[in-house]
C-alpha positions in Angstrom: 73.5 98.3 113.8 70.6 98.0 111.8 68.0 97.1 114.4 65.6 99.6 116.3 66.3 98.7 119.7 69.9 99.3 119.5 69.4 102.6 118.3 66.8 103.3 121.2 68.9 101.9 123.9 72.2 104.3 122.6 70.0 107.3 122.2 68.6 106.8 125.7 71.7 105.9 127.3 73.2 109.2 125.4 71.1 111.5 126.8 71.1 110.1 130.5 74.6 110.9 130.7 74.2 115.0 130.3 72.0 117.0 132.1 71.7 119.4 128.4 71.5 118.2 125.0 74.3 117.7 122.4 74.5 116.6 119.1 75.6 113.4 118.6 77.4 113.4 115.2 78.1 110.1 113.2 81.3 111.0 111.6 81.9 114.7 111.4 79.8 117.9 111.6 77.5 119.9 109.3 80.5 121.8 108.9 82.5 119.7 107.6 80.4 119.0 104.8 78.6 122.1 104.4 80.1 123.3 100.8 79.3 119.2 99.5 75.5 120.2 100.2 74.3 123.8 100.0 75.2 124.5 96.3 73.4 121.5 95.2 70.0 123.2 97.2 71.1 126.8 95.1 70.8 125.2 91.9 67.2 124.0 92.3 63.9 125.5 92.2 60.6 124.7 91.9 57.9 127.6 91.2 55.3 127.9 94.3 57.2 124.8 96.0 59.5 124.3 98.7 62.8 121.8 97.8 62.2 118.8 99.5 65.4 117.6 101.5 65.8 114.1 103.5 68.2 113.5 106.3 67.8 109.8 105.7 69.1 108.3 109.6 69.4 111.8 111.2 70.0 110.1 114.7 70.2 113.5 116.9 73.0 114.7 114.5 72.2 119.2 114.0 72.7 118.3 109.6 69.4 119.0 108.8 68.7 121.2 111.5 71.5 123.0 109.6 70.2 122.7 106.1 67.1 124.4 107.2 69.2 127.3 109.1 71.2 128.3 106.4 69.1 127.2 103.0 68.3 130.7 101.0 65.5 129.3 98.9 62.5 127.8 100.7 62.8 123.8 102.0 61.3 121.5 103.7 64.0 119.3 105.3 62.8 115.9 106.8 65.0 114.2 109.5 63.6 110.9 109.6 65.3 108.3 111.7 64.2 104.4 112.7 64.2 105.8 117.4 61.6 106.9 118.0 63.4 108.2 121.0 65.9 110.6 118.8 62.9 111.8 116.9 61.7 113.5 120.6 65.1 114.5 121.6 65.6 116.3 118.8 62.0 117.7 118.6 62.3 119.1 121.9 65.4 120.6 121.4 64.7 122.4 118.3 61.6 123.5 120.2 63.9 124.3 123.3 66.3 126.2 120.5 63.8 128.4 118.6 66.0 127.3 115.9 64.7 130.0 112.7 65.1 129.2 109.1 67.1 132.1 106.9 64.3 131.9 104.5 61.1 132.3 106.2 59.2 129.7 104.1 60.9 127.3 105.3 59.9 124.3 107.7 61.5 121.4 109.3 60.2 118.1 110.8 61.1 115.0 112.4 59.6 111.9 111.9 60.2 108.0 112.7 60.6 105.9 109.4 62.7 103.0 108.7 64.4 103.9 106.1 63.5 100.7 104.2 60.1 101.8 103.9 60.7 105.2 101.9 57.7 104.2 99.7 55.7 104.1 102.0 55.8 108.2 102.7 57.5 109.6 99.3 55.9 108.6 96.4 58.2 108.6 92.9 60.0 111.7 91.5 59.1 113.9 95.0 63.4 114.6 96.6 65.2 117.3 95.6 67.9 115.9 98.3 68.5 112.8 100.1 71.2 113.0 102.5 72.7 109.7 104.5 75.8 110.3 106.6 76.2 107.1 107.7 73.1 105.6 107.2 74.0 103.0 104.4 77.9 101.8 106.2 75.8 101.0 109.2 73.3 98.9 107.2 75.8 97.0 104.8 78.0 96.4 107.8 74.6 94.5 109.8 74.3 90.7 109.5 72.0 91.0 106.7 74.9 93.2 104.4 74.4 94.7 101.0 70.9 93.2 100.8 69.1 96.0 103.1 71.1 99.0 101.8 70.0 97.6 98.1 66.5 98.2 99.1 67.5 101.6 100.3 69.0 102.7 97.2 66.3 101.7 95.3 63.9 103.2 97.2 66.1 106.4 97.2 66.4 106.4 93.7 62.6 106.1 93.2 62.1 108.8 95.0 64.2 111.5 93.7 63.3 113.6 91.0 64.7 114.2 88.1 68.6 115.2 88.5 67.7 115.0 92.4 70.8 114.1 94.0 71.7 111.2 97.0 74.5 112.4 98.9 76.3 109.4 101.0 79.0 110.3 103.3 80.9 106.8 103.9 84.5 106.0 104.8 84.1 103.0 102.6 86.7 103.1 99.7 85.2 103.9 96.3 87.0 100.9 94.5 84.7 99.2 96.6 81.2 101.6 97.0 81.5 102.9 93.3 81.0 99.5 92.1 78.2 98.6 94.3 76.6 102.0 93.0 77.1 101.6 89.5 75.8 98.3 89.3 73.0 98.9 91.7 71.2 101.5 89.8 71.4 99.5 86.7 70.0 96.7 88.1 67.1 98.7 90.1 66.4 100.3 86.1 67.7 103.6 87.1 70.1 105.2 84.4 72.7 107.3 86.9 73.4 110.5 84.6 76.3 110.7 87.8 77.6 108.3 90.2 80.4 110.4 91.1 83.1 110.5 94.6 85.0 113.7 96.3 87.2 113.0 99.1 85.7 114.9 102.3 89.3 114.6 103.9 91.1 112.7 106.8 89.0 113.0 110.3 90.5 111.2 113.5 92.9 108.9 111.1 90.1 108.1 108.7 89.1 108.9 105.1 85.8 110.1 104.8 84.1 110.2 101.1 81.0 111.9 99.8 79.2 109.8 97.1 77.1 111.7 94.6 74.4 109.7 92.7 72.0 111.5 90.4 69.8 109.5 88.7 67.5 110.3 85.4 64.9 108.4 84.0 65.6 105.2 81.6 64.6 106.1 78.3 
């Protein structure tokens, strides 16, 4: 589940079976999770600067679509994904959509990015919010396992700012992803001031959790 061409071939085959667009959402909605990730935007600010928000693995899912929609202060929401051909859906049907931000300042974008390769695009201390719904279960569950979703984390961490916050949205249990956490960010250098868990409630028979990770600098 980790490869491009998986990715390509689903999102192609997706769209081929409707004649309109729709959403495809990896777990549940934007609002299902909505109250998990607005406040967090309402309690940052940066003078003369928009809040930089990632949906890390957006896929064609309407979160950061959403994000932008209904932020108050000024973003810029990146939906980056690995398909190239989700990138075009969605940015022709955001296009299609008119979709407008409540705050004017406001922009969105879609780009392709592995998201192993963060560095390569955000440079250290530059995410208010980094949002993965999904992104990380379909990575450790790949052949390669834990190893991949390491390098995301890291990567992840490096990027955010100061008391930035990674929101992942898993239905792994927390005995098990709290511990990965923890000792992940210790081992990537990265003091968490919060590696924290809420349960985001039962959907289809499943459990869904929302890990919150904010690191601050070592030292």
């Amino acid at each position: 589940m980790d490869k491009k061409a998986t990715w390509d071939r689903f999102y192609t085959e997706s769209s081929s079976r409707t004649a309109t667009f729709k959403n495809f959402e990896w777990f549940f909605s934007f609002d299902t999770v909505r109250d998990f990730i607005m406040p967090l935007l309402q309690t940052k600010s940066h003078p003369d600067a928009l809040l930089q928000v990632l949906d890390m693995g957006c896929g064609t899912s309407s979160l950061g679509p959403s994000i932008y929609r209904h932020s108050t202060l000024p973003c810029r929401v990146t939906c980056a994904d690995i398909s190239p051909v989700a990138v075009r859906l969605m940015q022709e049907h955001v296009r299609t959509e008119a979709i407008q931000p409540l705050n004017l300042s406001s922009q969105l974008e879609f780009v392709e990015l592995d998201c192993t390769q963060l560095h390569k695009r955000y440079s250290s201390g530059t995410l208010d919010l980094i949002v993965d719904k999904g992104t990380t279960d379909a990575l450790v569950r790949s052949k390669e396992g834990r190893g991949k979703a390491s390098v995301v984390l890291k990567q992840c961490l490096k990027a955010l700012r100061v008391s930035g916050s990674l929101l992942q949205f898993s239905d792994e249990d927390p005995d098990a992803r709290l511990l990965w956490l923890e000792t992940e960010a210790r081992e990537q250098g990265v003091v968490a001031a919060d590696v924290a868990v809420q349960e985001v409630g039962e959907l289809r028979g499943v459990c869904y959790y929302c890990y919150q990770i904010t690191p601050r600098a070592v030292g």
